[in-house]
RODOTOR-20904 format. One record per atom (N, C-alpha, C, O): residue number from 0; x, y, z; atom name. Coordinates in Angstrom, 2 decimals. Layout:
BEGIN
pt nr:NUM; c1:X; c2:Y; c3:Z; atom:CA
...
This chain:
BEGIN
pt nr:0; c1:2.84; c2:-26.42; c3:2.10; atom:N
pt nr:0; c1:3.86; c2:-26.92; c3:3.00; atom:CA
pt nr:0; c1:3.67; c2:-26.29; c3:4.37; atom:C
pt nr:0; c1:3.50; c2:-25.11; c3:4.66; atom:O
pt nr:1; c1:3.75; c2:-27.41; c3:5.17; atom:N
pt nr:1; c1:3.71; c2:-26.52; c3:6.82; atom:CA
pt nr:1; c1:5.13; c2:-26.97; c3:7.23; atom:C
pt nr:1; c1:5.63; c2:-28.00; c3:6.80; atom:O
pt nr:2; c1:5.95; c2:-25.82; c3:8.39; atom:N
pt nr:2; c1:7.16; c2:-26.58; c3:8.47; atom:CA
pt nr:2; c1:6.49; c2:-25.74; c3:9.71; atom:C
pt nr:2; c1:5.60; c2:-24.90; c3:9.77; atom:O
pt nr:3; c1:7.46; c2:-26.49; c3:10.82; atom:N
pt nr:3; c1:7.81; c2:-25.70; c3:12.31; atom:CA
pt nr:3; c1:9.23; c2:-25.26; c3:12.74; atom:C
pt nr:3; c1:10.18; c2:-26.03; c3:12.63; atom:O
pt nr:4; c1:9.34; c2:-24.07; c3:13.19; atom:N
pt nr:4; c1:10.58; c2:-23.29; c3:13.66; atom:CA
pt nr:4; c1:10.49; c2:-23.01; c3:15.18; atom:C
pt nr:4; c1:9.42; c2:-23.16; c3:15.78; atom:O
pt nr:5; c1:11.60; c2:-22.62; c3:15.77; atom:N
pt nr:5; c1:11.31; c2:-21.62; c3:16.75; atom:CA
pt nr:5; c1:11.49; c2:-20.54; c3:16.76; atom:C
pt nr:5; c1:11.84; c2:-19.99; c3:15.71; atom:O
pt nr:6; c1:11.33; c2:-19.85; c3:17.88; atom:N
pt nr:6; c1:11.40; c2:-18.38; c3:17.98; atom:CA
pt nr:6; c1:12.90; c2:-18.25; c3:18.46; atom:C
pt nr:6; c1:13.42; c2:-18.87; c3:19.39; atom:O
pt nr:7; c1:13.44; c2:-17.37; c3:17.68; atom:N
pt nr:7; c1:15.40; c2:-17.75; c3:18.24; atom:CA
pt nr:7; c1:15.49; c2:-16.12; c3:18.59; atom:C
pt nr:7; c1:14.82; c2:-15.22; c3:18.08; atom:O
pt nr:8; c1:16.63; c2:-16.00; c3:19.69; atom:N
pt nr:8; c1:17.21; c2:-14.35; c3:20.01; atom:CA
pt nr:8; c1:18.05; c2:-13.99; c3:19.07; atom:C
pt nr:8; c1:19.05; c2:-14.63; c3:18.76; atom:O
pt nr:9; c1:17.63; c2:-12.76; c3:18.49; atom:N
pt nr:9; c1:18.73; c2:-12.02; c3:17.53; atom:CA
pt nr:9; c1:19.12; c2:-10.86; c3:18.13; atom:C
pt nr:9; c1:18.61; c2:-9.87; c3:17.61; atom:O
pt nr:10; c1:20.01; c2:-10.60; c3:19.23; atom:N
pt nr:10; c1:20.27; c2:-9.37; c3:19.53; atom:CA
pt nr:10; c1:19.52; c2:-9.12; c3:20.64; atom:C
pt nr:10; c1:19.66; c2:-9.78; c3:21.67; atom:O
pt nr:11; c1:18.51; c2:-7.98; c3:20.50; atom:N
pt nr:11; c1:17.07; c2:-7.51; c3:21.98; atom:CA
pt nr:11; c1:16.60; c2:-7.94; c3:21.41; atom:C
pt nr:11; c1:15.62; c2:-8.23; c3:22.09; atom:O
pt nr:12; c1:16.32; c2:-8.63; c3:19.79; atom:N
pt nr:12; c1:15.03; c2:-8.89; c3:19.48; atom:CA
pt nr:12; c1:15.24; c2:-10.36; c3:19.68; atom:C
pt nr:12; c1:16.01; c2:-11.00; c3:20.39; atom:O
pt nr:13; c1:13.90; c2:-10.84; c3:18.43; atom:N
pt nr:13; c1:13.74; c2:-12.13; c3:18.56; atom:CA
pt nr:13; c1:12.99; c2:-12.68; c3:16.72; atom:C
pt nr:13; c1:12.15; c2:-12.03; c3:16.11; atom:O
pt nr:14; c1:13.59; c2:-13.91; c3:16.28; atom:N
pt nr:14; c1:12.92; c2:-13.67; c3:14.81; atom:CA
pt nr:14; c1:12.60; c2:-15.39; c3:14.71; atom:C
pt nr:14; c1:12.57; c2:-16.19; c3:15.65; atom:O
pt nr:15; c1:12.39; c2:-15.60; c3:13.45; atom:N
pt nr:15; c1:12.35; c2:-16.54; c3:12.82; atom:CA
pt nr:15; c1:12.93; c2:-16.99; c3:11.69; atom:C
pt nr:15; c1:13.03; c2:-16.10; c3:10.85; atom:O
pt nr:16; c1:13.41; c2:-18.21; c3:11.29; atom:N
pt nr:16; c1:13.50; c2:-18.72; c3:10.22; atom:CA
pt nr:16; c1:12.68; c2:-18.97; c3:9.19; atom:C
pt nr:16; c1:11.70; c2:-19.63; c3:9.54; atom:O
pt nr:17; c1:12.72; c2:-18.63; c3:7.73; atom:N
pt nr:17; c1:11.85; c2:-19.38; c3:7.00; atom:CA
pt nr:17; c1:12.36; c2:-19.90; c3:6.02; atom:C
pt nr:17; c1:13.12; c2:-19.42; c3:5.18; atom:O
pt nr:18; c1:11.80; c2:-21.23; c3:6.14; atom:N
pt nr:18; c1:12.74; c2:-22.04; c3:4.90; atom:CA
pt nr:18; c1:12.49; c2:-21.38; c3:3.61; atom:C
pt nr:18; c1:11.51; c2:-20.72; c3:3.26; atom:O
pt nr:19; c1:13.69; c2:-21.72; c3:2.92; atom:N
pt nr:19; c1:13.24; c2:-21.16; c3:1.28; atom:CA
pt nr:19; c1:12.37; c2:-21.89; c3:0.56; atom:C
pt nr:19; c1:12.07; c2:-21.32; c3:-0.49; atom:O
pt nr:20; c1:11.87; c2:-22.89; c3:0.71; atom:N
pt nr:20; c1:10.70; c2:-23.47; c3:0.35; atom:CA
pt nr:20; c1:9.30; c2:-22.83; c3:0.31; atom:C
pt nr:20; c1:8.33; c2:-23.08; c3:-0.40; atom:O
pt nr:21; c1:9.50; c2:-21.95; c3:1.25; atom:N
pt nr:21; c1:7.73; c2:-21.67; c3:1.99; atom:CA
pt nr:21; c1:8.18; c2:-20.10; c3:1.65; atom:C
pt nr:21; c1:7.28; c2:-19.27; c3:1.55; atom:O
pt nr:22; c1:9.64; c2:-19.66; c3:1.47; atom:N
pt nr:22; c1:9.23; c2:-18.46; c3:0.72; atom:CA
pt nr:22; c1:9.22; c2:-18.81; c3:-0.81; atom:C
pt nr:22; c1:8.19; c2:-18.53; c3:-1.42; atom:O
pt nr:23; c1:10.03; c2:-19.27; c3:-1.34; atom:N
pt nr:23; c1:9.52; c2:-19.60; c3:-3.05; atom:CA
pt nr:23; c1:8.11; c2:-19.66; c3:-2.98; atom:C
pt nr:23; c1:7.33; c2:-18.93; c3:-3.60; atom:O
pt nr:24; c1:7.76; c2:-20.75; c3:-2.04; atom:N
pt nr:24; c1:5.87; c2:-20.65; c3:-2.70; atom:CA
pt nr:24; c1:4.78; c2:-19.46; c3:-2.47; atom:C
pt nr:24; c1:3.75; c2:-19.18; c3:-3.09; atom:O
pt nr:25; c1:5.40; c2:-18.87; c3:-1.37; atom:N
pt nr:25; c1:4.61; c2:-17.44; c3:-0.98; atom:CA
pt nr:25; c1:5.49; c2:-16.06; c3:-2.06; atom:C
pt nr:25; c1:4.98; c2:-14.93; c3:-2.00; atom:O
pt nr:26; c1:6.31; c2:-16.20; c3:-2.65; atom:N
pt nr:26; c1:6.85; c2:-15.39; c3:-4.07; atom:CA
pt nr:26; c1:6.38; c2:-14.20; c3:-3.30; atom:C
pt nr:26; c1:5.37; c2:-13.61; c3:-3.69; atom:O
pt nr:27; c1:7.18; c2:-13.70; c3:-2.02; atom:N
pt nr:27; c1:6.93; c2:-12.45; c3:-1.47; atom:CA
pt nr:27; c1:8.02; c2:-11.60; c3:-1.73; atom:C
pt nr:27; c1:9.07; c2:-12.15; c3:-2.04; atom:O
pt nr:28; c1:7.98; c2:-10.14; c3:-1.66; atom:N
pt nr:28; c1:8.81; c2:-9.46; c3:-2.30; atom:CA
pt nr:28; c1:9.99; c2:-9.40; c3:-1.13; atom:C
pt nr:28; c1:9.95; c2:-10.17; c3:-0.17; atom:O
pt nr:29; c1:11.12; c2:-8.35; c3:-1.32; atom:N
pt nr:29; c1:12.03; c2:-7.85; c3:-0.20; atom:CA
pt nr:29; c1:11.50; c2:-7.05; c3:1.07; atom:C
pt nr:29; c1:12.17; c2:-6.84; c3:2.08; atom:O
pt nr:30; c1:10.49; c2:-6.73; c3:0.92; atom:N
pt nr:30; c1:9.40; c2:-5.63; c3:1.59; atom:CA
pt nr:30; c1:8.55; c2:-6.30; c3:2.07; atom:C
pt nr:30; c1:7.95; c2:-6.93; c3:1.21; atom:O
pt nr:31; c1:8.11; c2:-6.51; c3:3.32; atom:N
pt nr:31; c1:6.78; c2:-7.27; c3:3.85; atom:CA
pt nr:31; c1:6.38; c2:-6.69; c3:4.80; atom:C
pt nr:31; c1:7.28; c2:-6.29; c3:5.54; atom:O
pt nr:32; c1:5.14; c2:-6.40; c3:5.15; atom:N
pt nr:32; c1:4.50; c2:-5.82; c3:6.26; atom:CA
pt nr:32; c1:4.11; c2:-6.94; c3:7.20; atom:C
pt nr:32; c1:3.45; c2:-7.76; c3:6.57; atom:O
pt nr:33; c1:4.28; c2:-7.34; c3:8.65; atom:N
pt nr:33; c1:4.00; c2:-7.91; c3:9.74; atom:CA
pt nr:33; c1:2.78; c2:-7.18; c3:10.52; atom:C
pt nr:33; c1:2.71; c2:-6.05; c3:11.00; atom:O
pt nr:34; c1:1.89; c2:-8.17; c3:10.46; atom:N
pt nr:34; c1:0.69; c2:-7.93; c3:11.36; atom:CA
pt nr:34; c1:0.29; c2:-8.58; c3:12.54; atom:C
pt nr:34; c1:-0.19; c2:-9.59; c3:12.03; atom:O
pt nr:35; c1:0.16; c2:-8.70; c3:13.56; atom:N
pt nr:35; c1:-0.29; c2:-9.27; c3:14.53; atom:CA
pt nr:35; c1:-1.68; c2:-9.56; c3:14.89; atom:C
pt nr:35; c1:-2.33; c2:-8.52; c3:15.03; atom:O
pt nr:36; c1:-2.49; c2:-10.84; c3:15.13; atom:N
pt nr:36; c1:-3.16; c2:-11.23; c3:15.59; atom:CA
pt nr:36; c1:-3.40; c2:-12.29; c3:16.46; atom:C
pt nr:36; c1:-2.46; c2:-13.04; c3:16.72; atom:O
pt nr:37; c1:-4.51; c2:-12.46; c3:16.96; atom:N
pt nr:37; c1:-4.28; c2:-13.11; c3:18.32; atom:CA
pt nr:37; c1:-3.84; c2:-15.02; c3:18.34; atom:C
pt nr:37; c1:-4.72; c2:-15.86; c3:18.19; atom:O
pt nr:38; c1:-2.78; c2:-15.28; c3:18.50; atom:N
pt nr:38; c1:-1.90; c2:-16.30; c3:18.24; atom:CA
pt nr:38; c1:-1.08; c2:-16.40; c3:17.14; atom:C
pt nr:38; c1:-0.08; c2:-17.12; c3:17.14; atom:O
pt nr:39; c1:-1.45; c2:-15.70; c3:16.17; atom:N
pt nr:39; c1:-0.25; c2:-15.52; c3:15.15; atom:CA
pt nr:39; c1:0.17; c2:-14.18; c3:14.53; atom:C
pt nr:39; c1:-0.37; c2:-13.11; c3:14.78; atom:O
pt nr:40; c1:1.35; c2:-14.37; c3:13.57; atom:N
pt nr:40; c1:2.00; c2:-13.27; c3:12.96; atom:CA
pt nr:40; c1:1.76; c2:-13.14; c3:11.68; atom:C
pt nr:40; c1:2.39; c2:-14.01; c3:11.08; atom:O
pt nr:41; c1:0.88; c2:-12.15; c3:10.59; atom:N
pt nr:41; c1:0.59; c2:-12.66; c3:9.70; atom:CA
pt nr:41; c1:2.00; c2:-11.81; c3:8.73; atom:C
pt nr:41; c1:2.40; c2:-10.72; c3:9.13; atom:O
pt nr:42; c1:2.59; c2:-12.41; c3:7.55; atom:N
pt nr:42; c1:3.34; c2:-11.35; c3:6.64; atom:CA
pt nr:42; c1:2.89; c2:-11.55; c3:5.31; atom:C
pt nr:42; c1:2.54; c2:-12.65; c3:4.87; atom:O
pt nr:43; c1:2.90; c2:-10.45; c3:4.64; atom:N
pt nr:43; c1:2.02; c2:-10.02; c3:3.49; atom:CA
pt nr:43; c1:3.36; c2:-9.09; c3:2.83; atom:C
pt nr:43; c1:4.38; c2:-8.76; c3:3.42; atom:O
pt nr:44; c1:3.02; c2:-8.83; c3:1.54; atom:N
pt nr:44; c1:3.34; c2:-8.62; c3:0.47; atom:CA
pt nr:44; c1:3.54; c2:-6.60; c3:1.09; atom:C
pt nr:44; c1:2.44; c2:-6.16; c3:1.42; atom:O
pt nr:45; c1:4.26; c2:-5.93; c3:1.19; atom:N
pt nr:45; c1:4.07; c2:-4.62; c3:1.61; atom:CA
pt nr:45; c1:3.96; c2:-3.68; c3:0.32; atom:C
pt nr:45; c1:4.80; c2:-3.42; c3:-0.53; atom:O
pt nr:46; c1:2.04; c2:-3.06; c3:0.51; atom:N
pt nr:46; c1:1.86; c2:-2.28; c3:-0.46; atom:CA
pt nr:46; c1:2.41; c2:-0.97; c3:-0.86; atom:C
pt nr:46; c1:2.48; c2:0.07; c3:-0.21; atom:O
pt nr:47; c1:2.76; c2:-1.23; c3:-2.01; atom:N
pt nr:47; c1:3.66; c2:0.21; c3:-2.76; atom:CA
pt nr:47; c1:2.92; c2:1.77; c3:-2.40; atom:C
pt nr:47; c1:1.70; c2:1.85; c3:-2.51; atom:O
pt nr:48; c1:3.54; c2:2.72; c3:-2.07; atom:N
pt nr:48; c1:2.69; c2:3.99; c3:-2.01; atom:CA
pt nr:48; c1:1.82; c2:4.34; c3:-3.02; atom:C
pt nr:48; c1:1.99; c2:3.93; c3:-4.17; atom:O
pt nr:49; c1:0.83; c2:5.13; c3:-2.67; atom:N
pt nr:49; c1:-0.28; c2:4.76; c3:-3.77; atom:CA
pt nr:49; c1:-0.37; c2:4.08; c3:-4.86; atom:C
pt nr:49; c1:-0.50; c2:4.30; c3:-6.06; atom:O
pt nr:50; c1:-0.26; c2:3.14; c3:-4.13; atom:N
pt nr:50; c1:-0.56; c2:1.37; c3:-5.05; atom:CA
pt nr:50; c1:-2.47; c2:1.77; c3:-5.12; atom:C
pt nr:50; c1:-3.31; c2:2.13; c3:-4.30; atom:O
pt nr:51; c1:-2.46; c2:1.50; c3:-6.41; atom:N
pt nr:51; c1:-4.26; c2:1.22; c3:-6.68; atom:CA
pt nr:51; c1:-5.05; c2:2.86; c3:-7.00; atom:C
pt nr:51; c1:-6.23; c2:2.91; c3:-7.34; atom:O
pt nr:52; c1:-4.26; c2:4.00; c3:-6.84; atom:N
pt nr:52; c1:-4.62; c2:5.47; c3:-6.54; atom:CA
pt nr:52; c1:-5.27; c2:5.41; c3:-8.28; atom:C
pt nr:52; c1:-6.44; c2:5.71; c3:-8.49; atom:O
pt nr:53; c1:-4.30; c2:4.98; c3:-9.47; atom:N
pt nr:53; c1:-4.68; c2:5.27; c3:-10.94; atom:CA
pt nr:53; c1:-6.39; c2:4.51; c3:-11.36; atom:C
pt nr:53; c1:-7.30; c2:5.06; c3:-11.97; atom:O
pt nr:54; c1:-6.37; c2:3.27; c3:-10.85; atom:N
pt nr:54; c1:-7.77; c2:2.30; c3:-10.57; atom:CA
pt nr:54; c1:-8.91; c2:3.35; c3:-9.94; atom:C
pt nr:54; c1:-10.02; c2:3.33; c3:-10.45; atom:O
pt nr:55; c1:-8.65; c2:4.30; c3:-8.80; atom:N
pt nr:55; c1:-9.17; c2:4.69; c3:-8.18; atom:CA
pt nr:55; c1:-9.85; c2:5.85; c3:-8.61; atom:C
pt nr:55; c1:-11.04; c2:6.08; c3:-8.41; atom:O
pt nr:56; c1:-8.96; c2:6.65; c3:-9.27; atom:N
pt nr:56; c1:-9.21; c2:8.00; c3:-10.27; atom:CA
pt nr:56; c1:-9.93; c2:7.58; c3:-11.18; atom:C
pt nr:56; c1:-10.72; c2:8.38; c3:-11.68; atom:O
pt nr:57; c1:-9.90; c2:6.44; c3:-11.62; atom:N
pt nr:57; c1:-10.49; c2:6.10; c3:-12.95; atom:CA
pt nr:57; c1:-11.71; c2:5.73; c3:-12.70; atom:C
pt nr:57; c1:-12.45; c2:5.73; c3:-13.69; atom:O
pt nr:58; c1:-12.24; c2:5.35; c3:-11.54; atom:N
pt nr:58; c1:-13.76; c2:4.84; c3:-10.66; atom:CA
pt nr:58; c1:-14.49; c2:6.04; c3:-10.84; atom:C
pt nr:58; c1:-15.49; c2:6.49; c3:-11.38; atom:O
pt nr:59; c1:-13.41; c2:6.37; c3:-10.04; atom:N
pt nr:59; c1:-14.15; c2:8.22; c3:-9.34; atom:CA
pt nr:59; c1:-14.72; c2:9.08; c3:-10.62; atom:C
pt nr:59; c1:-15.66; c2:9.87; c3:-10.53; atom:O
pt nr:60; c1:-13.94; c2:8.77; c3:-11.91; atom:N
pt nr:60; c1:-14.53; c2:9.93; c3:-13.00; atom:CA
pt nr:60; c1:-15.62; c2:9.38; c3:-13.43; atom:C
pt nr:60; c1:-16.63; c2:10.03; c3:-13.72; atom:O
pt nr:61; c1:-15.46; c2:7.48; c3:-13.57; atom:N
pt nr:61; c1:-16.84; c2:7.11; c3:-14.30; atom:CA
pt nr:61; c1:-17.99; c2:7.52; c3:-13.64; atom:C
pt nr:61; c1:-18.94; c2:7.97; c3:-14.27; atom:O
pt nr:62; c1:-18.01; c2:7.38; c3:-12.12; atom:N
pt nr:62; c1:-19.35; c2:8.09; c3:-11.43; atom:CA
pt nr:62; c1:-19.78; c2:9.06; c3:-11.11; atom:C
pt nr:62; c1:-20.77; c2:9.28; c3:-10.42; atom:O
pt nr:63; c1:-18.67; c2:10.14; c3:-11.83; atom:N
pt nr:63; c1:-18.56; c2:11.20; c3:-12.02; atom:CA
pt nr:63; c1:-17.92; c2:11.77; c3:-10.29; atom:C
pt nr:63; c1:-18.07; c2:12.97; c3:-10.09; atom:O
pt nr:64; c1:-17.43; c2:11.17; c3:-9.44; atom:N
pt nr:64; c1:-17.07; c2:11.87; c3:-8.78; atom:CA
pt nr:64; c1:-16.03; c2:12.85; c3:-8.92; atom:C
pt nr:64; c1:-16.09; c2:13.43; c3:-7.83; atom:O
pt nr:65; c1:-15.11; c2:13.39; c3:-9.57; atom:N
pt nr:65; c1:-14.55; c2:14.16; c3:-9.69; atom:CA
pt nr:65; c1:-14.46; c2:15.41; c3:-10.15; atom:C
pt nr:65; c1:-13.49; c2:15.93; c3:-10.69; atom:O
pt nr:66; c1:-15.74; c2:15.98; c3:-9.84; atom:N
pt nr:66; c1:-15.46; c2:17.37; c3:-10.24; atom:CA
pt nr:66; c1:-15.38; c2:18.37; c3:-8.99; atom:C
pt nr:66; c1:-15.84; c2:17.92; c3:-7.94; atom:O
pt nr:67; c1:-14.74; c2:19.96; c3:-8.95; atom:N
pt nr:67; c1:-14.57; c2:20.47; c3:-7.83; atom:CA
pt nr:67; c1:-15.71; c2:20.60; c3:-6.69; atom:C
pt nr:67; c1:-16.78; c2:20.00; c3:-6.69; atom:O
pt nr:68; c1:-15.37; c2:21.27; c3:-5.98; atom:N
pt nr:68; c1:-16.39; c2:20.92; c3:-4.14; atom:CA
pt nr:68; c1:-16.97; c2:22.47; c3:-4.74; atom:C
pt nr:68; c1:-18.04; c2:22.95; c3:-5.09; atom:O
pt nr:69; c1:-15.54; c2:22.90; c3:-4.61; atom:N
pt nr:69; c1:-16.14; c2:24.73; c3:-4.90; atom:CA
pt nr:69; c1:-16.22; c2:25.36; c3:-5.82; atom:C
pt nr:69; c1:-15.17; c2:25.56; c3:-6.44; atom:O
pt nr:70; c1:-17.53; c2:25.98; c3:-6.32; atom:N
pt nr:70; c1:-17.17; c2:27.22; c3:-7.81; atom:CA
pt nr:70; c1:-15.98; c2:27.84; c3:-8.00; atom:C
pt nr:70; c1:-15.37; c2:28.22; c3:-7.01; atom:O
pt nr:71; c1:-15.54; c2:28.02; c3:-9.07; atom:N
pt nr:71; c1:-14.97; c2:28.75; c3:-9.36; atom:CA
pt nr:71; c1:-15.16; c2:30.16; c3:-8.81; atom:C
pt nr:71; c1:-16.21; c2:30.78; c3:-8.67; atom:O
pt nr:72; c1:-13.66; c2:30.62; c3:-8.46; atom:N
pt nr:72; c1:-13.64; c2:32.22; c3:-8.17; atom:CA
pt nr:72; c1:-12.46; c2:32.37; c3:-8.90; atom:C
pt nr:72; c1:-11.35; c2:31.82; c3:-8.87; atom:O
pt nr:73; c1:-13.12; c2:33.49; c3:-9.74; atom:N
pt nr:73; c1:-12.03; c2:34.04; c3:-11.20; atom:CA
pt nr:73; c1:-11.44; c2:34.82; c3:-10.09; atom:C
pt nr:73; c1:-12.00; c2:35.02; c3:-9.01; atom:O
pt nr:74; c1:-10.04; c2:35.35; c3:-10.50; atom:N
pt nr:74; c1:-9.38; c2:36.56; c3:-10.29; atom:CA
pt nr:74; c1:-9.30; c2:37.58; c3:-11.63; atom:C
pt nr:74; c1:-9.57; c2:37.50; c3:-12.83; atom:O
pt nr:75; c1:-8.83; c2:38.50; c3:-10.77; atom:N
pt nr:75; c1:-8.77; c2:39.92; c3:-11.83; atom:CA
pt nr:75; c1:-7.53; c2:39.26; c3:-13.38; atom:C
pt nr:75; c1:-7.60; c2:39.51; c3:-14.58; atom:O
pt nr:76; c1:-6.72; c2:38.53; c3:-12.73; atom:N
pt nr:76; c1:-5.88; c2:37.89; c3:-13.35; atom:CA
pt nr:76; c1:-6.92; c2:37.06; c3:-14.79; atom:C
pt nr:76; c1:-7.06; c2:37.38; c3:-15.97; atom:O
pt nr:77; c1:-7.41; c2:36.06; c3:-14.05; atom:N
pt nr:77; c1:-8.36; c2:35.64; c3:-15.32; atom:CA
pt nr:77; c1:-9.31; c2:36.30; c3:-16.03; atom:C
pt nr:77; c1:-9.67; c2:35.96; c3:-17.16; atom:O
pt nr:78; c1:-9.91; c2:37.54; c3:-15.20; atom:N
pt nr:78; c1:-10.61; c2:38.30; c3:-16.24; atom:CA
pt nr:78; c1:-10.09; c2:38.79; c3:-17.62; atom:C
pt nr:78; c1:-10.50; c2:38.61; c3:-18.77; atom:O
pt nr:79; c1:-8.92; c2:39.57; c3:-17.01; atom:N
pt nr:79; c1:-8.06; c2:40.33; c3:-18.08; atom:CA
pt nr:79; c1:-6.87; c2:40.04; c3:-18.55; atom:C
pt nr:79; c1:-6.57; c2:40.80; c3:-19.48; atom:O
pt nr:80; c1:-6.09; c2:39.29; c3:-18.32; atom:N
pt nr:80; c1:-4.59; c2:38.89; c3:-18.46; atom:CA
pt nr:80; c1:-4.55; c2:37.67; c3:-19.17; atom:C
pt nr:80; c1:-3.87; c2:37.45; c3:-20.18; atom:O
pt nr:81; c1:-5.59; c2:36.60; c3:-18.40; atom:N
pt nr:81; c1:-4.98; c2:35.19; c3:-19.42; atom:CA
pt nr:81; c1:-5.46; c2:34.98; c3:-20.62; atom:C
pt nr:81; c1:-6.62; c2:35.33; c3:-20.82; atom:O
pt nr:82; c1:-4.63; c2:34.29; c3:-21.81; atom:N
pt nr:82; c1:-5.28; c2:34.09; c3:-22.78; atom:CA
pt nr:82; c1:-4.57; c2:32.67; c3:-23.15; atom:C
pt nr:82; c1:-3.56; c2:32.13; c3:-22.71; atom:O
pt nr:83; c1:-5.50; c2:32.30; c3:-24.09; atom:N
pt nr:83; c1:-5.10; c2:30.46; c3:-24.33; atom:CA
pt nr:83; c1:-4.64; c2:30.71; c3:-25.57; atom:C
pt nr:83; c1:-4.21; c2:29.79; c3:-26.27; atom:O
């Protein structure tokens, strides 16, 4: 569906209408991120905080990226004190 609106004053700002038609079919959440590019406004779905991070960990171990940068440095603590 294409519909046309205008650009109306809300206050200092300025917004748009969107029919509920064209949001039912875009099934976007309460949350949307607005992007700008050159002649239009794009809105998208706004991604959750580390949205995709569990996918990501799970990459990283198969190629083994995840093991530490730096050796281990025991403390006096782990020499003598800890036990499992």
């Amino acid at each position: 569906m294409v519909a046309t609106t205008r650009i109306v004053r809300i206050g200092n700002s300025r917004g748009i209408r969107v029919p509920k038609l064209l949001l039912d079919q875009a099934d976007l959440p309460d949350e949307v991120e607005l992007r700008a590019e050159p002649g239009r406004l794009v809105v998208s779905a706004a991604k959750r905080a580390r949205e995709g991070w569990a996918a990501a960990a799970r990459a990283m171990r198969a190629r083994g990226g995840d093991t530490p940068l730096d050796p281990e440095t025991p403390t006096r603590f782990d020499r003598t004190d800890w036990k499992w």
